[in-house]
PyMOL Python script that loads the backbone (N, CA, C, O; Angstrom):
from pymol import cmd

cmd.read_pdbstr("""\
ATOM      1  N   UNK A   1     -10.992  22.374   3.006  1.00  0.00           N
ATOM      2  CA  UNK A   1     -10.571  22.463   1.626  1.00  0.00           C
ATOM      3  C   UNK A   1      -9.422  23.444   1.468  1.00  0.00           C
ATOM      4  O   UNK A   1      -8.418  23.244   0.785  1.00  0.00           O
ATOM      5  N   UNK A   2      -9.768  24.839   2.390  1.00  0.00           N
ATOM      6  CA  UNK A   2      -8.363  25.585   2.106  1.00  0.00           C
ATOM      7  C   UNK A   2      -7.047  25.085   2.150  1.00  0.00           C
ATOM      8  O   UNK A   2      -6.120  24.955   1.350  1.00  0.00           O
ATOM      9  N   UNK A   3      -7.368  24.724   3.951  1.00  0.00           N
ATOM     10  CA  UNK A   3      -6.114  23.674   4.315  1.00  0.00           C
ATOM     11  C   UNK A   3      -5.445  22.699   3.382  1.00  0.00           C
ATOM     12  O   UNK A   3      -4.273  23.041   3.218  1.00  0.00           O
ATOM     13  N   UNK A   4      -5.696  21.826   2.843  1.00  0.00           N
ATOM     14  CA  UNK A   4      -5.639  21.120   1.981  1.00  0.00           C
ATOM     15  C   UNK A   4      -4.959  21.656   0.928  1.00  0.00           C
ATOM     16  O   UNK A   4      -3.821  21.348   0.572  1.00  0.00           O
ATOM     17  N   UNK A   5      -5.727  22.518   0.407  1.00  0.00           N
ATOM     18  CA  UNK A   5      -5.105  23.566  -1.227  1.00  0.00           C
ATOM     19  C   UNK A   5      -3.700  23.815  -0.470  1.00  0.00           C
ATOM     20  O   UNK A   5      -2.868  22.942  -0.716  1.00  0.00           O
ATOM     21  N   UNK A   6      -3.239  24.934   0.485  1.00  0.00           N
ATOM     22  CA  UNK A   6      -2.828  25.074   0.852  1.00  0.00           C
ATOM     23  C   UNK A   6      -1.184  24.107   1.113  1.00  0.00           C
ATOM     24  O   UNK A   6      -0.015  24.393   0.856  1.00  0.00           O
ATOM     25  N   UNK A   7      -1.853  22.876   1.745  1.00  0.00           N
ATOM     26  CA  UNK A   7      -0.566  21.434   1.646  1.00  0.00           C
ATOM     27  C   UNK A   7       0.005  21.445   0.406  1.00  0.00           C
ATOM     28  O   UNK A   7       1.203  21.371   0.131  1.00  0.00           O
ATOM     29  N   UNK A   8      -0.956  21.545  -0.340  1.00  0.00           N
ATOM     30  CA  UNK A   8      -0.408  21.078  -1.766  1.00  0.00           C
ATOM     31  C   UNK A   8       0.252  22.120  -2.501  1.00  0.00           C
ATOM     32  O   UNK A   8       1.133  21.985  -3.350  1.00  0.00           O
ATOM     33  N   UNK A   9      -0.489  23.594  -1.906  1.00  0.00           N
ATOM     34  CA  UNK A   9       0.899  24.420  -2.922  1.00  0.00           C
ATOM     35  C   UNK A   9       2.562  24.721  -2.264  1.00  0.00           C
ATOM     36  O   UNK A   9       3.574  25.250  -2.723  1.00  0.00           O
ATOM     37  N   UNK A  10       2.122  23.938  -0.692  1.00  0.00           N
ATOM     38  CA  UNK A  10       3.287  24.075  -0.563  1.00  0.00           C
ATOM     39  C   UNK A  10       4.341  23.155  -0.685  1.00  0.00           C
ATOM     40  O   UNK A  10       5.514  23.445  -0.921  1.00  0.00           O
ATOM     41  N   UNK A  11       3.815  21.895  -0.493  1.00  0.00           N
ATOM     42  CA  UNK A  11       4.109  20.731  -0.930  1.00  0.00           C
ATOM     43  C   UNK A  11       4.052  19.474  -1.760  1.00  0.00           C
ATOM     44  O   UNK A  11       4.501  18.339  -1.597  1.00  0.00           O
ATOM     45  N   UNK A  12       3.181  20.200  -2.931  1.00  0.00           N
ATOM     46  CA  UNK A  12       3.280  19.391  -3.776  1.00  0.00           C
ATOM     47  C   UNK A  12       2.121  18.241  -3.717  1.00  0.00           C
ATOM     48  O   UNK A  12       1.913  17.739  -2.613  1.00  0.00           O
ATOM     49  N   UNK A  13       1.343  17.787  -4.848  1.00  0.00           N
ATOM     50  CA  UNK A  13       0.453  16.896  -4.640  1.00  0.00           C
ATOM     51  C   UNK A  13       1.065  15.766  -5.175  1.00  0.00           C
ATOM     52  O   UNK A  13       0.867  15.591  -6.377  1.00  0.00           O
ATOM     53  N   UNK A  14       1.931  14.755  -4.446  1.00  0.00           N
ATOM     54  CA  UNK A  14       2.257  13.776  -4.558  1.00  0.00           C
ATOM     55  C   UNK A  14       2.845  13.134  -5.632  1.00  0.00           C
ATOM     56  O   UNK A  14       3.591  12.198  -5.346  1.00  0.00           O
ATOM     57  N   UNK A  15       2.608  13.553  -7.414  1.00  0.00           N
ATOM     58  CA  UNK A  15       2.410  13.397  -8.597  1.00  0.00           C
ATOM     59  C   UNK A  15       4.137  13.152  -8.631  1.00  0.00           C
ATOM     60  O   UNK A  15       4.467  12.061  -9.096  1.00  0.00           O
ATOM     61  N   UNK A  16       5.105  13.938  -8.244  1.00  0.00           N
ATOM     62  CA  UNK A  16       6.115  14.049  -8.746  1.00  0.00           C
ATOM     63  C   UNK A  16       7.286  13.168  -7.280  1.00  0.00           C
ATOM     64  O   UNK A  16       8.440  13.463  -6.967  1.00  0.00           O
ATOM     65  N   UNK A  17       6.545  12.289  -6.811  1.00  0.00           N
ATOM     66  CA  UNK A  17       7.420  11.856  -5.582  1.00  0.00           C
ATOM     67  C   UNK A  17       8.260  10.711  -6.593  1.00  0.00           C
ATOM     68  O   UNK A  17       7.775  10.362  -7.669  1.00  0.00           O
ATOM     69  N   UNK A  18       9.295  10.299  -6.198  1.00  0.00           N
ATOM     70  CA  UNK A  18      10.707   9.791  -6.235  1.00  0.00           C
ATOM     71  C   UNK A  18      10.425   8.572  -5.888  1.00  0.00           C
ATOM     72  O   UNK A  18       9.983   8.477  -4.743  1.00  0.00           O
ATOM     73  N   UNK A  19      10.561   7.280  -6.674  1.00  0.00           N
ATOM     74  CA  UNK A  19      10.849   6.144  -6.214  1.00  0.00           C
ATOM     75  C   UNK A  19      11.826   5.792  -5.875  1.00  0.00           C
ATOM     76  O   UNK A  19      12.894   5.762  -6.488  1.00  0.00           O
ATOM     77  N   UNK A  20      11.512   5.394  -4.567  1.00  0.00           N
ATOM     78  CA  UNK A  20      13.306   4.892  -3.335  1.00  0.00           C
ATOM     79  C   UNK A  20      13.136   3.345  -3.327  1.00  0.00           C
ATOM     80  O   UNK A  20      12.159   2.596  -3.350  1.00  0.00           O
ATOM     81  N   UNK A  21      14.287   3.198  -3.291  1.00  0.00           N
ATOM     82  CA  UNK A  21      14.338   1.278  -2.367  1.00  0.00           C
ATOM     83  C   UNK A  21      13.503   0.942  -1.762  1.00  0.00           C
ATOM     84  O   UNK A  21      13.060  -0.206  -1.787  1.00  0.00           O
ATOM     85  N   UNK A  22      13.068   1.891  -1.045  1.00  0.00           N
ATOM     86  CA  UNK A  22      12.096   1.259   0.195  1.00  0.00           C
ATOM     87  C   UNK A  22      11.001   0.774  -0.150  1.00  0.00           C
ATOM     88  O   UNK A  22      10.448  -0.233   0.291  1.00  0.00           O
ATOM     89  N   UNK A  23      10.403   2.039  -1.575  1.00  0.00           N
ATOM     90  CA  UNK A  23       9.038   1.426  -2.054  1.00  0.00           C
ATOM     91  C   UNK A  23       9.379   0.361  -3.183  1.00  0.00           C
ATOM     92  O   UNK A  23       8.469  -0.185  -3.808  1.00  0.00           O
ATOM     93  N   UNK A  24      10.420   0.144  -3.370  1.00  0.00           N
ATOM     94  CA  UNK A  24      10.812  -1.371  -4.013  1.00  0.00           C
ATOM     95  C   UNK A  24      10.365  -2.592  -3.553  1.00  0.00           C
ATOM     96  O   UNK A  24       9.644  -3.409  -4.126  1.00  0.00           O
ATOM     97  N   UNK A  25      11.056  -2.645  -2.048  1.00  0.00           N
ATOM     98  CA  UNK A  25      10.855  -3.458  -0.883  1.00  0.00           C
ATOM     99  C   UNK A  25       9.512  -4.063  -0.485  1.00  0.00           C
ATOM    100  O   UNK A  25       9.099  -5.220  -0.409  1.00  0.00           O
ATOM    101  N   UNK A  26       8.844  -2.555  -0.201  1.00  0.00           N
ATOM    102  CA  UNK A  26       7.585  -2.662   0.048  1.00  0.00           C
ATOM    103  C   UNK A  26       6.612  -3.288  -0.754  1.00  0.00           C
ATOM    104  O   UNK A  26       5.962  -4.332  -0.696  1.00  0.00           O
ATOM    105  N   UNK A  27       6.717  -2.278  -1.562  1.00  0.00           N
ATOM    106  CA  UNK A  27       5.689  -3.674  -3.357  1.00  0.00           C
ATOM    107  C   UNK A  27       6.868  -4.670  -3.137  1.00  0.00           C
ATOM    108  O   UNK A  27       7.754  -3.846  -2.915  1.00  0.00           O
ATOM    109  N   UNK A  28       7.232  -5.394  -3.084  1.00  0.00           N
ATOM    110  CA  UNK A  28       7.557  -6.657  -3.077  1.00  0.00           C
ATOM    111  C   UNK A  28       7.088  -7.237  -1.503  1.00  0.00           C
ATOM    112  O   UNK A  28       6.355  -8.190  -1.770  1.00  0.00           O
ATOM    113  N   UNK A  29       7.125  -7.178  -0.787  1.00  0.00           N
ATOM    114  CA  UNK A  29       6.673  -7.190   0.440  1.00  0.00           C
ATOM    115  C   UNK A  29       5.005  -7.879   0.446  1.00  0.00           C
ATOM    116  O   UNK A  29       4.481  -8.936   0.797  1.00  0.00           O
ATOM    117  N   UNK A  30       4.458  -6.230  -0.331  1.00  0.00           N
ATOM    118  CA  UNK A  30       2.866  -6.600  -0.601  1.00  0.00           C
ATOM    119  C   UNK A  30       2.686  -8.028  -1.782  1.00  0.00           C
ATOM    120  O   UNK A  30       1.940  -9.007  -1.753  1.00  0.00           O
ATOM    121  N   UNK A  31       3.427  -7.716  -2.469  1.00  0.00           N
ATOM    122  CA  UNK A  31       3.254  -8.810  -3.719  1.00  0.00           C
ATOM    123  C   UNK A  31       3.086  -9.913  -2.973  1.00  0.00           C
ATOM    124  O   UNK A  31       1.980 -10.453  -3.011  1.00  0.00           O
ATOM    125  N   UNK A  32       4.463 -10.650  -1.887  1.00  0.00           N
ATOM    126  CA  UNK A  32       3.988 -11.333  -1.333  1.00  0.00           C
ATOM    127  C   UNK A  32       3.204 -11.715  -0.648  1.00  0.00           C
ATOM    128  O   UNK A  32       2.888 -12.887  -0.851  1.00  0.00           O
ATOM    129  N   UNK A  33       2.495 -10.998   0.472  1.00  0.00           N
ATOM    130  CA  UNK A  33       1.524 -11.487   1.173  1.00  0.00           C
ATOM    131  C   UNK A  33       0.643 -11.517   0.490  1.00  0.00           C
ATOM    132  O   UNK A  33      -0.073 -12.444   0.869  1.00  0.00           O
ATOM    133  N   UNK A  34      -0.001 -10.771  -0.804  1.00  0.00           N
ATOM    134  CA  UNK A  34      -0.865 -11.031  -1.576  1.00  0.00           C
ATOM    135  C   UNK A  34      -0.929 -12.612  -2.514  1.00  0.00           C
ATOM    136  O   UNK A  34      -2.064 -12.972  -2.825  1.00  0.00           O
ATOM    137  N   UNK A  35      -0.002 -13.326  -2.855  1.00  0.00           N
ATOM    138  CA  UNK A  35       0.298 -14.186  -3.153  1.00  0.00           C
ATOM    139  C   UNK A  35       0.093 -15.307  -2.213  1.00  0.00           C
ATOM    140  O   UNK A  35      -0.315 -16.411  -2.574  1.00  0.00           O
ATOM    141  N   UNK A  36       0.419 -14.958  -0.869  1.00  0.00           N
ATOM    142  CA  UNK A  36       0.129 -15.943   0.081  1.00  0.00           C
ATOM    143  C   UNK A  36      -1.143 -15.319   0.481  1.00  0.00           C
ATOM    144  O   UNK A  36      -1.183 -15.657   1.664  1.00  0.00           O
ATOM    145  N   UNK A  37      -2.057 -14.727   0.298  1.00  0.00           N
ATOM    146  CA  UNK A  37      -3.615 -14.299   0.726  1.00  0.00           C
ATOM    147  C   UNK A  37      -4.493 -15.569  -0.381  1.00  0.00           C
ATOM    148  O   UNK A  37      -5.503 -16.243  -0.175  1.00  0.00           O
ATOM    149  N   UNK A  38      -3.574 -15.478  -1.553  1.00  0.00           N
ATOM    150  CA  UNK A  38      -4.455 -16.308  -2.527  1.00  0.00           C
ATOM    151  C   UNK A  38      -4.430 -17.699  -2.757  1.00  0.00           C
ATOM    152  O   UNK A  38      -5.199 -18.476  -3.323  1.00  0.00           O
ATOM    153  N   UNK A  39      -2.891 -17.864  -1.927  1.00  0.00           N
ATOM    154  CA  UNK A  39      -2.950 -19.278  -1.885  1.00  0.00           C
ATOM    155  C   UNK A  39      -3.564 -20.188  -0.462  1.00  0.00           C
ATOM    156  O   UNK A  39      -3.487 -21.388  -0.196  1.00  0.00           O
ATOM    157  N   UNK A  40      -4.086 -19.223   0.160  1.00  0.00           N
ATOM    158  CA  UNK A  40      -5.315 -19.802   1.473  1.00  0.00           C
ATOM    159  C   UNK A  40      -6.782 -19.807   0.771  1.00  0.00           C
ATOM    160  O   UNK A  40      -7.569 -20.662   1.174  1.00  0.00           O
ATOM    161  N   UNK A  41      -7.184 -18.961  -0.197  1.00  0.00           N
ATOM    162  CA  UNK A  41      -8.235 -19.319  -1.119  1.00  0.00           C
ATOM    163  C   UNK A  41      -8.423 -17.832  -1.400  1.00  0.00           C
ATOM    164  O   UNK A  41      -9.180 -17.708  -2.362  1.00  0.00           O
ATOM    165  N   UNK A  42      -7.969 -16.520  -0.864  1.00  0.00           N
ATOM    166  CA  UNK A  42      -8.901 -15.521  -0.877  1.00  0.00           C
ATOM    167  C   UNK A  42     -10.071 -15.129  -0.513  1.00  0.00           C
ATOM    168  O   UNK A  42     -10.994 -14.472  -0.994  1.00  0.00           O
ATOM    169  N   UNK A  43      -9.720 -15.930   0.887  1.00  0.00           N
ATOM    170  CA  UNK A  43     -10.764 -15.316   2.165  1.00  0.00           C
ATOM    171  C   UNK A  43     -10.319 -14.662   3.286  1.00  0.00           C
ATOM    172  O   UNK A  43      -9.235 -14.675   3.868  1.00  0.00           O
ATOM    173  N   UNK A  44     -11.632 -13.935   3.534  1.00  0.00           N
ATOM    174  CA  UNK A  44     -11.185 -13.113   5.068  1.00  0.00           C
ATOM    175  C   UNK A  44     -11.095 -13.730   6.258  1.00  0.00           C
ATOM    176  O   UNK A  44     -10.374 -13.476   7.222  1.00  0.00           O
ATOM    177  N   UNK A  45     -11.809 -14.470   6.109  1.00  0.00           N
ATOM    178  CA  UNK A  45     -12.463 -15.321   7.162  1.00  0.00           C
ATOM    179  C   UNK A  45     -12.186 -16.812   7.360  1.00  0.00           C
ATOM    180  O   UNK A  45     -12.813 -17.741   6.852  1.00  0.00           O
ATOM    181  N   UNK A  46     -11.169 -16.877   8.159  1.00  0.00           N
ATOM    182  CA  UNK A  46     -10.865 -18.681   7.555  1.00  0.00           C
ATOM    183  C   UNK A  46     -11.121 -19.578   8.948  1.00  0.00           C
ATOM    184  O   UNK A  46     -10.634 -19.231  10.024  1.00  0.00           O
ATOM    185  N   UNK A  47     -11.973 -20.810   8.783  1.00  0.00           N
ATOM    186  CA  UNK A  47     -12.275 -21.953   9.471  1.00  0.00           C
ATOM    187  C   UNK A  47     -11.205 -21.700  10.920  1.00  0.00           C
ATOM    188  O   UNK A  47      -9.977 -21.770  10.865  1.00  0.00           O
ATOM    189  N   UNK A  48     -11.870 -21.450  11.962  1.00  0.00           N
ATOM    190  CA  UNK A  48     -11.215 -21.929  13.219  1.00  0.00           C
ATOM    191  C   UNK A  48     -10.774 -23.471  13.284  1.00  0.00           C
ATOM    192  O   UNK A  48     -11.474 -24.439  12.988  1.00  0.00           O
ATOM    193  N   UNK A  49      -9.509 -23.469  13.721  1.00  0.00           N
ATOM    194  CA  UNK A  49      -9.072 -24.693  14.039  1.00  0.00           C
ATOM    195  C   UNK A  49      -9.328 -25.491  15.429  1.00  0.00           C
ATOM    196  O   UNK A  49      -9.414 -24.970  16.541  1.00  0.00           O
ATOM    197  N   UNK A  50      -9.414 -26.656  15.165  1.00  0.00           N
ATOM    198  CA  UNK A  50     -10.025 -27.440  16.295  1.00  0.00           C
ATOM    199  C   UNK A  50      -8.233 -27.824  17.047  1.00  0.00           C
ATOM    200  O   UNK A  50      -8.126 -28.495  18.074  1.00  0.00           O
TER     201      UNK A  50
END
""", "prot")
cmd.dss("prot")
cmd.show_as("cartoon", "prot")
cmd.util.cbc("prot")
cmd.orient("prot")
């Protein structure tokens, strides 16, 4: 727990980080494969193919 406290007063607990391109990219990235997760049905587990 100190450790921890510690990260954060020196660096900040995350709250005030900067959206870059990259995490643009990325959520779009996820959007898609999530989109294609749902259009297989939204399973984990899908039928082995013969």
């Amino acid at each position: 727990m100190k450790i921890s406290q510690k990260i954060r007063d020196e660096h900040g607990d995350g709250s005030s980080a900067v959206d870059t391109e990259f995490d643009a990219e990325a959520r779009a990235g996820m959007q898609a494969k999530s989109e294609e997760f749902a259009a297989q049905g939204n399973r984990v587990y899908l039928p082995l193919a013969d």
